[in-house]
N, C-alpha and C positions, 0 to 999 in steps of 0.2 A: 261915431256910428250915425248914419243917416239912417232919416225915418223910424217914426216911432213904435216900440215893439208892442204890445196891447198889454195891461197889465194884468196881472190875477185879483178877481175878487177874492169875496170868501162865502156866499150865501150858499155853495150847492159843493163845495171842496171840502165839507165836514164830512157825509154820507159815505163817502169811497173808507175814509180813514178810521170812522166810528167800524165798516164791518173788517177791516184790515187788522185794528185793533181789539175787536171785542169777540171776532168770530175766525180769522184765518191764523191767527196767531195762534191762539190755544187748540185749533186743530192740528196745524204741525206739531206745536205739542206733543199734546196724547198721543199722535198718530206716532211721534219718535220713540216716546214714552213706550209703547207698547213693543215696538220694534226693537228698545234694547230689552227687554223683558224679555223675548224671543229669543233674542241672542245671546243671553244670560245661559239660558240652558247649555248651548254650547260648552259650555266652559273656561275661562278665564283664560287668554287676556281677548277675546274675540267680542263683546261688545261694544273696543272703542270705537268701531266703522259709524254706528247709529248716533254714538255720544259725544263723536267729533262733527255729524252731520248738523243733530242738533243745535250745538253749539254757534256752527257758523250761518242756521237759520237765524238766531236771535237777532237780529237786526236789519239794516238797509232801509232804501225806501219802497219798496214794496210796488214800483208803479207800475210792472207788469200786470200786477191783480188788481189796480185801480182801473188802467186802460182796460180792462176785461169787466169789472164791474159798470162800467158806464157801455160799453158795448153790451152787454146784460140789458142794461136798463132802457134799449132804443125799442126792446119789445115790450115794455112796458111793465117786465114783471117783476117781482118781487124776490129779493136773495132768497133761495134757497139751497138746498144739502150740492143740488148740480153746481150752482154756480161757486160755491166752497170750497168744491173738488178741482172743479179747474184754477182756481186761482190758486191752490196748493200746487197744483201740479206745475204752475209757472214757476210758483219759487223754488219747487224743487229742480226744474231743468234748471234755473239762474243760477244755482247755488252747482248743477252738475256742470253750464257755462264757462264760471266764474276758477273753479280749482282744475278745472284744466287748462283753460286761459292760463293760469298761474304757471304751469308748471309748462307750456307751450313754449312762454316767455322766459322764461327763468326769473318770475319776480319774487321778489324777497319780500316785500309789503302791501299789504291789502288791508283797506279799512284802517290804515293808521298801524295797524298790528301787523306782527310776520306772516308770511302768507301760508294756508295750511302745513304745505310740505315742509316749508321751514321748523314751525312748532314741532309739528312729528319728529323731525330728524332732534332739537334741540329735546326730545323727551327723551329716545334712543340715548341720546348721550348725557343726560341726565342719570339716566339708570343704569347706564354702562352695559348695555346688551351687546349681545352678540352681531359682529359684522356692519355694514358701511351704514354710518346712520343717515346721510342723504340718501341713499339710495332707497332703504327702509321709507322714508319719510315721502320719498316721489312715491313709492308704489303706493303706498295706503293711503296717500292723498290721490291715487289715480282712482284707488277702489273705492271713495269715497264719493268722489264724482259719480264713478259707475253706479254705487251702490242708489243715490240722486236718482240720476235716471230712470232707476230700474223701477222707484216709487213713484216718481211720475207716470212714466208707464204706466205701472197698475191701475192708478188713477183713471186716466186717459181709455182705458180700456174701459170704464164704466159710463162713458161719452155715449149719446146717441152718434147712429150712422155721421150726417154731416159733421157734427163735432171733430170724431176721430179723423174724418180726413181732412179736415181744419190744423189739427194738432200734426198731424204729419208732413202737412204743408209746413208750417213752424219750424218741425225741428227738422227736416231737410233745407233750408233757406237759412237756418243758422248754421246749418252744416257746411254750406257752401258759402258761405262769408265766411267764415274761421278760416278755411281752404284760403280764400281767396288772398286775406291780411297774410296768411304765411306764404304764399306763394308771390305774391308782392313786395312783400320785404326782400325773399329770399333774389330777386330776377331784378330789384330795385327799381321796378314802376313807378316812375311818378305823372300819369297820366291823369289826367281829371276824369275820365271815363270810368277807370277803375277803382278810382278813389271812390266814386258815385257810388256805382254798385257796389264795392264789400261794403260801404256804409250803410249802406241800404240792405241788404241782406243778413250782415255779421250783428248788426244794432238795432238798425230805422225799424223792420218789419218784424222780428224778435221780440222789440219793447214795446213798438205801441201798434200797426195793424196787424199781426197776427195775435195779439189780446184780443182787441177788439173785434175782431171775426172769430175768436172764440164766442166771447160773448155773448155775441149777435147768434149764433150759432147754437149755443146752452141753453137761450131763450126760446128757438123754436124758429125764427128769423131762418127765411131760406139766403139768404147773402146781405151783406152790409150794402147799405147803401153806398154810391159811386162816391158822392162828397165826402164821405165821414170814411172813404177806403182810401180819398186821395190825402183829405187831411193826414191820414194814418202817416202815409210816407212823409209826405214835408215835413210833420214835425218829428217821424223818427231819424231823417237826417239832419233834421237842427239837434236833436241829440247827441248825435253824434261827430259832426263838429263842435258843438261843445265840451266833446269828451275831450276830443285833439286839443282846442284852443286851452283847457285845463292843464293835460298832461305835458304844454309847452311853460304857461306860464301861471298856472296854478300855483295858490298855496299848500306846499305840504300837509300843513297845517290842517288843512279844510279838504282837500283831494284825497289824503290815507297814503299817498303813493309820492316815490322823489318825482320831482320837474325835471325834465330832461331824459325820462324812462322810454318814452315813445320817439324819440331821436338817435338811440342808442339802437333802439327795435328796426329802427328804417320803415316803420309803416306805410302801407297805403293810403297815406292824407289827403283830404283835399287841401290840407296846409303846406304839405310839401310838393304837389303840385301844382300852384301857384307860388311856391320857391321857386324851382326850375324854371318855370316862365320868366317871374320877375325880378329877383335876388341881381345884384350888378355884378359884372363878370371878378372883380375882387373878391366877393364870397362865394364862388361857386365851388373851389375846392374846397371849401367847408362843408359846403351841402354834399361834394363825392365823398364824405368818409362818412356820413348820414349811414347806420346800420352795419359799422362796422367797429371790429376792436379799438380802431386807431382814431375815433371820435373821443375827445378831452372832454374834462369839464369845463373848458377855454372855450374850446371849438364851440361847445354847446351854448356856452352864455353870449357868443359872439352873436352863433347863427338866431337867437332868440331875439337880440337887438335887433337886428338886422329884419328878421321877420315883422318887428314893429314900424320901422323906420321904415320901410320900404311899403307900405299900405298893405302888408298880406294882411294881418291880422285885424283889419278894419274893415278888409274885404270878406272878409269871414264872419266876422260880427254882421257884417249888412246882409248875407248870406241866410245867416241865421233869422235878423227882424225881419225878411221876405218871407221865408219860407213860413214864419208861426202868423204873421197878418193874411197870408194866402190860405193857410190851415181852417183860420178861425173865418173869414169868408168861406169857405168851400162847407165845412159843415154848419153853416149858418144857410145857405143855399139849399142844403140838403134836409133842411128842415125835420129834423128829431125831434124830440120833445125837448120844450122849453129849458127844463132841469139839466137834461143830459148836455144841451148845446152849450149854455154857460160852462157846465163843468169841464166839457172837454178844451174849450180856450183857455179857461185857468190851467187847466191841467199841462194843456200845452206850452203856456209861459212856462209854468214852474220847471219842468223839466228842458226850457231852452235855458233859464237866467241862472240855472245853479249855480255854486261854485264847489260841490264836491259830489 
């Protein structure tokens, strides 16, 4: 990889994670807590909707409510009960995201674990209930999602005016990247055009500037500033090239998810178009069965070689150190407070150099 990517300190990357851990955590919490309590009344077995949400709150990395905490802090104020709200209500769309994504795809693994629907279906047949237990196990993992939603919502409805059409911006712009990745799989797009945009819509502006112009937003801030709205995108699509160059050649181990998932899916990559471009006409019919039943696990370990040997994936790497050095100038230019400027470069590395 050419040119060097800027590293992460650590002087101002504690602050995001101290109120992630000491204050949004134990508010999903109780917030769930109370919510199966609710559903308690109901009567048995109609609590598991809240107790299965819970559950799949307990972890991740949270960078949605970080990007939102430091978009917070460009007006200079102080965490409060507002900005709590909103970073709940990210993780709760991530988590509404993430189990429909699941089940969009048909994946079996998330997080190392099976993916909600699958757990459900495998309870179903644990206790030997009545009727198809996949089927059981998509629907309540659909209403699981919904049910996600429906408390961000709530949430989001306790926004001031700009806030709320900040959030609707959000989740119509993820709405149409999700659109976008299936309707490009399904038509087999491999154009760099539209690889751009659903990366940028489905991911880039979902993870890190639409947080951030919440935040800016919670604060009082009538719009983000231009640099730290462009940083937003550059490094939400080095995110998301990073998601691709993972789900090609990631450790399972480290990823939660098999290698070769997003090859079987046909996605809209910018990985797979710069295949189509550059891939030598020997492997191209590898790349025609990309998104289709009749891709092996052959095919897939070929076309992954092939992706390496052939500079895609180095192309992609360089891709990504442009886009987080361009980042960390643009909101250096745009001059925020000292605090927030560091953090949002760190922040940005971290979330380019992953590996899960």
């Amino acid at each position: 990889m050419t040119g060097a990517m800027p590293t992460a300190g650590t002087a101002t990357m504690g602050a995001d994670l101290a109120f992630v851990a000491g204050r949004l955590r134990p508010h999903l919490a109780d917030m769930l807590a109370a919510e199966q309590a609710e559903w308690k009344e109901y009567g048995a077995p109609w609590w598991d909707v809240p107790q299965e949400l819970a559950g799949y709150l307990d972890g991740g990395k949270a960078l949605r409510p970080r990007f939102c905490y430091w978009g917070h802090a460009i007006g200079a104020r102080r965490p409060g009960p507002l900005l709590l709200r909103g970073c709940a209500a990210l993780e709760l769309l991530h988590a509404f995201a993430l189990i429909h994504d699941d089940l969009m795809d048909c994946s079996a693994v998330r997080r190392g674990a099976p993916s909600l629907h699958r757990q459900l279906a495998a309870e179903h047949r644990l206790h030997r209930w009545a009727g198809d237990p996949d089927a059981y196990g998509e629907a309540v993992a659909l209403l699981t999602g919904d049910f996600a939603l429906a408390l961000a919502s709530r949430l989001a409805a306790t926004f001031p005016a700009r806030a709320r059409l900040v959030w609707a911006r959000l989740v119509g712009e993820l709405t149409a990247g999700q659109f976008l990745d299936l309707a490009g799989a399904a038509r087999r797009d491999r154009s760099a055009e539209v690889a751009r945009t659903t990366a940028v819509l489905k991911s880039g502006r979902y993870t890190v500037t639409g947080p951030l112009r919440l935040g800016a937003a919670l604060s009082g801030e009538a719009e983000l500033p231009v640099g730290v709205a462009r940083y937003g995108d550059l490094v939400g699509e080095a995110f998301q090239l990073r998601d691709d160059l993972l789900g090609v050649f990631g450790d399972p181990r480290r990823t939660g998810k098999p290698v070769g998932e997003d090859l079987r899916a046909g996605k809209p990559t910018l990985l797979l178009a710069y295949a189509a471009a550059m891939l030598p006409p020997a492997v191209q019919p590898v790349l025609s069965r990309v998104g289709s039943p009749a891709l092996t696990g052959d095919d897939a370990a070929e076309l992954t070689e092939a992706l390496a040997a052939c500079g895609i994936r180095d192309r992609v790497e360089r891709r990504i150190a442009g886009n987080i050095r361009a980042a960390c100038a643009a909101v250096r230019q745009a001059a925020p407070p000292a605090r927030v400027r560091e953090a949002l470069c760190d922040l940005a590395v971290a979330a380019a150099i992953r590996q899960g």
